[in-house]
N, C-alpha and C positions, 0 to 999 in steps of 0.2 A: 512520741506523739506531740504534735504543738497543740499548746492549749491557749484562746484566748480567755482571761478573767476580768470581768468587768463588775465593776460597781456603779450605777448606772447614775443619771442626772434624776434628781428629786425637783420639787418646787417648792422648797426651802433655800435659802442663803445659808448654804452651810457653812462654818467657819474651816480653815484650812488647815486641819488634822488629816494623818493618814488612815483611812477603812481599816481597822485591824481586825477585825472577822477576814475582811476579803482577803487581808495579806497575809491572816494564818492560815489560811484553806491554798495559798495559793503557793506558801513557803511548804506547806506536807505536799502540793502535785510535783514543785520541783526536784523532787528529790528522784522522780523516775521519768518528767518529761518537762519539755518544752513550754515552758510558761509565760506570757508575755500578757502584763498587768496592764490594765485600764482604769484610771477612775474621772472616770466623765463629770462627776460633780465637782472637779476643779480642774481639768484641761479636756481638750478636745479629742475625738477619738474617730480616727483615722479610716472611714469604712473596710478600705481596701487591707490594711495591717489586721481585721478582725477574722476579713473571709480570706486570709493566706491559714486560718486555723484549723485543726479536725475536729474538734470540739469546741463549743463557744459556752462557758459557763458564767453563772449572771447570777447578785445574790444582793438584797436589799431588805429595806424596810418600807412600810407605808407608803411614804413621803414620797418614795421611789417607784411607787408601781404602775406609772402612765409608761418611763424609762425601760420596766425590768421589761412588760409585754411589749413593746417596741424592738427591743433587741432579741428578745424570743421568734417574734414575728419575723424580723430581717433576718433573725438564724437562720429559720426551717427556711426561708424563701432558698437560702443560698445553699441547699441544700447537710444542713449541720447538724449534728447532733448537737441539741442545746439540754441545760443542766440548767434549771432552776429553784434557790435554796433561799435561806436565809428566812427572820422576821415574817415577812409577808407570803411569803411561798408557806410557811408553815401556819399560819390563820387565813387565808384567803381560802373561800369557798369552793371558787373554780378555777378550772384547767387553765392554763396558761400556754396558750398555740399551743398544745400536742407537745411541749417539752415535757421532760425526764422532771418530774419535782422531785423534792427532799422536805419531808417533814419533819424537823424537829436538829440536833447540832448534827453538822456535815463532815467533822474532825476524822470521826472512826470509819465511814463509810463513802468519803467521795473518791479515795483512789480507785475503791473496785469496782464504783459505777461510771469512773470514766473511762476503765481501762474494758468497761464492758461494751456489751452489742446491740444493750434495750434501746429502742429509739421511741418509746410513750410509753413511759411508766411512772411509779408515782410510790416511793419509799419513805418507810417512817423511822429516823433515827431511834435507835434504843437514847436514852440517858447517857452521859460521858460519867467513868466514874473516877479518874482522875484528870483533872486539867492542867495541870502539868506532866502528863506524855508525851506531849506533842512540840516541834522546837518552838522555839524564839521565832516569831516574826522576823523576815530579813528585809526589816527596814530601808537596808543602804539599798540592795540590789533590785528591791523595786520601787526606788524613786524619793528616799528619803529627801534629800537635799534639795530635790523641787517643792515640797509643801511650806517651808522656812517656820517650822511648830515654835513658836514662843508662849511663855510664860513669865508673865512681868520684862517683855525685852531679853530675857535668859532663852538659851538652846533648849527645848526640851522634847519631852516623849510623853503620848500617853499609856498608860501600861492598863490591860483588862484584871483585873485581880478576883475577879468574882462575876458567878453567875449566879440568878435567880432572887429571887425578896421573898423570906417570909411574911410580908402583910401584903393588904387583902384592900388596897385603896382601890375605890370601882374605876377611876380615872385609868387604871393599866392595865395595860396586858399582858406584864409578865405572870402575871399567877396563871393564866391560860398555857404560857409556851413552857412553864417550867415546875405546874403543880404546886409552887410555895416552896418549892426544894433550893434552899441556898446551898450555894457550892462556894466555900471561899480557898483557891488556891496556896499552897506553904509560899511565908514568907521566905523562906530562904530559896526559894524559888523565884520569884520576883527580884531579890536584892540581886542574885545573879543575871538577874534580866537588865537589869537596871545597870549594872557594872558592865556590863558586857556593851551598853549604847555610850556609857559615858569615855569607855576604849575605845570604841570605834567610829563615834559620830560626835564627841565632845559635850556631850549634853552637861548640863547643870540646874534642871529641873524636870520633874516630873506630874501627870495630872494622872490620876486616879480615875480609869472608866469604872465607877459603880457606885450605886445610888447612894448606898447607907454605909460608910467607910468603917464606922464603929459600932454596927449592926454584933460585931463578937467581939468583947470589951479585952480578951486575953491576947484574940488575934489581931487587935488594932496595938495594942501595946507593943504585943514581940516586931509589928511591921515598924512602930514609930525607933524603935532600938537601932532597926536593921537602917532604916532612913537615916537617922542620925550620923553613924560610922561611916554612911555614905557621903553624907555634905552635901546631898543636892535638895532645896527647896521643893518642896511640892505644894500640891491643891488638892481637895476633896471635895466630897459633899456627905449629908448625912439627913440625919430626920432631930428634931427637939426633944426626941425622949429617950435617945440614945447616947449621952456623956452626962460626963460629972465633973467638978469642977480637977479632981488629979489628973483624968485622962486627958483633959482638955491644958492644962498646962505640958502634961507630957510630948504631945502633941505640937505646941509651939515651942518645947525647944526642943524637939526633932527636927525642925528646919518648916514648921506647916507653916505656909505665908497667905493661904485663902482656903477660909473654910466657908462650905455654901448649907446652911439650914433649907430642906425644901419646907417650908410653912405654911405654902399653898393659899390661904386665908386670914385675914383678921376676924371671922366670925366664926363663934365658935357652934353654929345652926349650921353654918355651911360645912365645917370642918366632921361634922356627924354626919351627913348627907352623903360626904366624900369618904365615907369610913377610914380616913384618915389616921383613926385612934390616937392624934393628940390634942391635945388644949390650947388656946392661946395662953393662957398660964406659963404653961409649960414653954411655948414659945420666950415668952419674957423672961424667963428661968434659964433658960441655955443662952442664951445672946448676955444677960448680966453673966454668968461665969466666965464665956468667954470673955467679957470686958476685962475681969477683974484678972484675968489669965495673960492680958495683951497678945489676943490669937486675934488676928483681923479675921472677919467675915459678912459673909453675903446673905443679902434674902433673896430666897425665891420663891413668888407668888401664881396664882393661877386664875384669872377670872371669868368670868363669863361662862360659870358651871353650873351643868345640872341644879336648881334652887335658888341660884344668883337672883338676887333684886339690886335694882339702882341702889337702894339702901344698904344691904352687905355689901357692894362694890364699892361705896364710899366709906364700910367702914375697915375694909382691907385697906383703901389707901392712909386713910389715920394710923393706924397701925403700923405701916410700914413704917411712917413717919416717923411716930415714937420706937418704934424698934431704933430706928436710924442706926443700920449696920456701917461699918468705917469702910466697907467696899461698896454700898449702895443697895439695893432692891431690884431685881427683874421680875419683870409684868409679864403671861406667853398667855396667850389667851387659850381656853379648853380647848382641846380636840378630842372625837370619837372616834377612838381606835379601835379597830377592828379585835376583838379577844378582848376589849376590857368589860366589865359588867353593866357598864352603863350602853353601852354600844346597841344593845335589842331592847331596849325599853326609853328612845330620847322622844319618841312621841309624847312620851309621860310629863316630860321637862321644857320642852321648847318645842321649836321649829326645824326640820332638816334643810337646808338649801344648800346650794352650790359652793362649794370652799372659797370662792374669792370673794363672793356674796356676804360670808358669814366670817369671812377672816379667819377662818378655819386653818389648822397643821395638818388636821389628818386628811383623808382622802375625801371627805363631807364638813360642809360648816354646817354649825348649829347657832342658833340664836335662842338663848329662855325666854320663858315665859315672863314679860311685863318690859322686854325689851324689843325697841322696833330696830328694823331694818337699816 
C-alpha cells in the first residue's frame, strides 16, 4: 500500500530538525508498505506525489493545525483515507474533515489502522509500555542529509529519550496527553541509537528531545557514562531543582557543551502562579554550580503570562542579566495551549485575541491584564 506521511506547515519559524515522531511512525509503516515522507515545514510538497497515495496520514502539534485540517480536507476531497494523530489530534475538541483520528501515542496501533477499512473513526491509543520496541528512526532514508542538523557547526542528531513530565506547570500540556507518567527510555538503548547515526551519517553531536534531562539523577548518570565512551558532544535542557554540583560536573566531562535551565521567570509571584515549583534562589543556585563546574549554559525565559505586570517583566529581564548565562537568555512569549490548565480559565488573566494580534505561539494570543495591545 503507498502511504503519504506528512508533517504539515505550522506558523512558527521552526528550526531545521527532522519530525522524529513523524519519522518513527513513518519507519514502523515501512516495514509493510510504501511510504513516502513529507515535511512541509521545511520543503514544499508536491500535490500530485500526495494523491498518487492510498492513504494520506498527517500528525502535528498546535502550531500545525491551520496545516494538519488543510491536508485532511484536500485528502477526503481526493477521495483518501486520511489518518489524523499526533499532539493536536489528541487535545483538540473536534472532528477534523471526517478523518480517522488517533488519540493518544500512534507507535502500537497505526499499522493496523492503516491496513484497515474504517474511513471515520476516532481511536484512543492505550499507553506505550516500552519505548524502545520500536526501530530506530531511519533518518538516512527519509531525508536526513536535506535538513543539514548542526550543533555548534558539528553534524548532529536529535535523539527523543523520554516521554511525559512529572510536574504539574499550568503553562503545559503534557500533564493532559500523558497523566504525569514519565517514561524515560534504557540508556543503552540510545547509545545504540547514537552509534548507529555516528556509522552511518557521521554525526558528532547530539541534542536531547526532552524537557528535564536530569529529572532521574541515576538515569542521567548512566546516560552521561554511555555519552562519554561515545565522544560526541551534546545539549540538553533541564529545570533549577534538578542537579547538584557532582551531576553537573559529571555531565561536562561527558562531552555536555550546552545546558538550557527553563527558569521561565525572575519573579518569584509569577513563578507560584505558573506552579512552576521553583525559586529564583534556586535558579541562582544551579547557574553558580554550573559556573564553578565550567558547564556552559542557557536561560530560558517566558513572559507575558498569566499574572505578568510591566513590573514582573522588568524584573525577569534584571534577572536574566545577573544570571548572565555564558550562552545567553531566550525571551518566547506565553502561549495557551490547548490541554494546559491555564487554557479554560485566561479570561481570568487577560484578554483572548487573535495570535498575530497578541504575538501568540499557540493557536490564540493572549494579552494580561495591565498590558495594552
Amino acid at each position: 500500500m503507498n502511504v503519504a506521511f506528512i508533517n504539515p506547515k505550522g506558523y512558527l519559524q521552526s528550526e531545521p530538525w527532522m519530525p522524529l515522531g513523524a519519522v518513527q511512525l513513518a519507519t514502523i509503516l515501512s516495514a509493510r508498505h510504501n511510504v513516502s515522507f513529507f515535511d512541509e515545514e521545511q520543503f514544499a510538497v508536491p500535490d500530485g506525489q500526495v494523491q498518487e497515495a492510498d492513504v494520506v496520514c498527517i500528525t502535528g502539534m498546535s502550531h500545525q493545525a491551520d496545516g494538519i485540517v488543510s491536508w485532511a480536507r484536500r485528502g477526503r476531497e481526493w477521495g483518501k483515507r486520511v489518518i489524523v494523530g499526533g499532539v493536536h489530534a489528541t487535545l483538540a475538541r473536534e472532528r477534523i474533515h471526517d478523518a480517522i483520528v488517533v488519540r493518544g501515542p500512534g507507535e502500537e496501533i497505526v499499522e493496523e489502522i492503516v491496513g484497515g477499512t474504517e474511513a471515520d473513526s476516532c481511536y484512543s491509543a492505550p499507553p506505550i509500555q516500552d519505548l524502545d520496541a520500536f526501530p530506530f528512526p531511519e533518518r538516512r532514508r527519509f531525508g536526513w542529509t536535506r535538513y543539514q542538523e548542526r550543533m555548534d557547526g558539528l553534524p548532529a542528531i536529535r535523539v527523543i529519550a523520554a516521554r511525559g513530565c512529572p510536574f504539574a506547570c499550568k503553562y503545559c500540556c503534557n500533564r493532559r496527553l500523558t497523566k504525569g507518567r514519565l517514561q524515560l527510555r534504557k540508556p543503552e538503548a540510545i547509545a545504540e541509537e547514537i552509534a548507529e547515526a555516528k556509522d552511518q551519517l557521521g554525526i558528532k553531536a547530539v541534542v536531547f528531545a526532552m524537557s528535564v534531562f536530569t529529572v532521574n539523577r541515576r538515569w542521567a548518570q548512566d546516560m552521561c557514562e554511555r555519552l562519554a565512551a561515545l565522544g560526541a558532544q551534546w545539549k540538553a535542557t533541564t529545570r533549577v531543582d534538578c542537579v547538584d554540583p557532582e551531576l553537573l560536573r559529571t555531565m561536562e566531562k561527558s562531552g555536555c557543551a550546552a545546558l538550557g535551565f527553563g527558569v521561565e521567570s525572575g519573579s518569584d509571584q509569577i513563578l507560584e502562579i505558573l506552579d512552576k515549583g521553583t525559586t529564583t534562589a534556586q535558579a541562582r543556585q544551579a547557574f553558580a554550580w554550573a559556573k564553578e563546574a565550567q558547564l556552559p549554559t542557557f536561560a530560558m525565559f517566558m513572559t507575558h503570562v498569566p499574572g505578568e505586570t510591566p513590573e514582573t517583566l522588568e524584573t525577569t529581564k534584571r534577572f536574566a542579566q545577573q544570571l548572565a548565562p555564558p550562552l545567553g537568555s531566550t525571551f518566547q512569549r506565553f502561549s495557551p495551549l490547548p490541554g494546559s490548565a491555564f487554557y479554560d480559565e485566561l479570561d481570568k488573566w487577560g484578554e483572548v485575541v487573535d495570535r498575530e494580534e497578541g504575538a501568540g505561539f499557540g493557536p490564540i494570543g493572549f494579552i494580561p491584564n495591565g498590558f495594552v495591545r
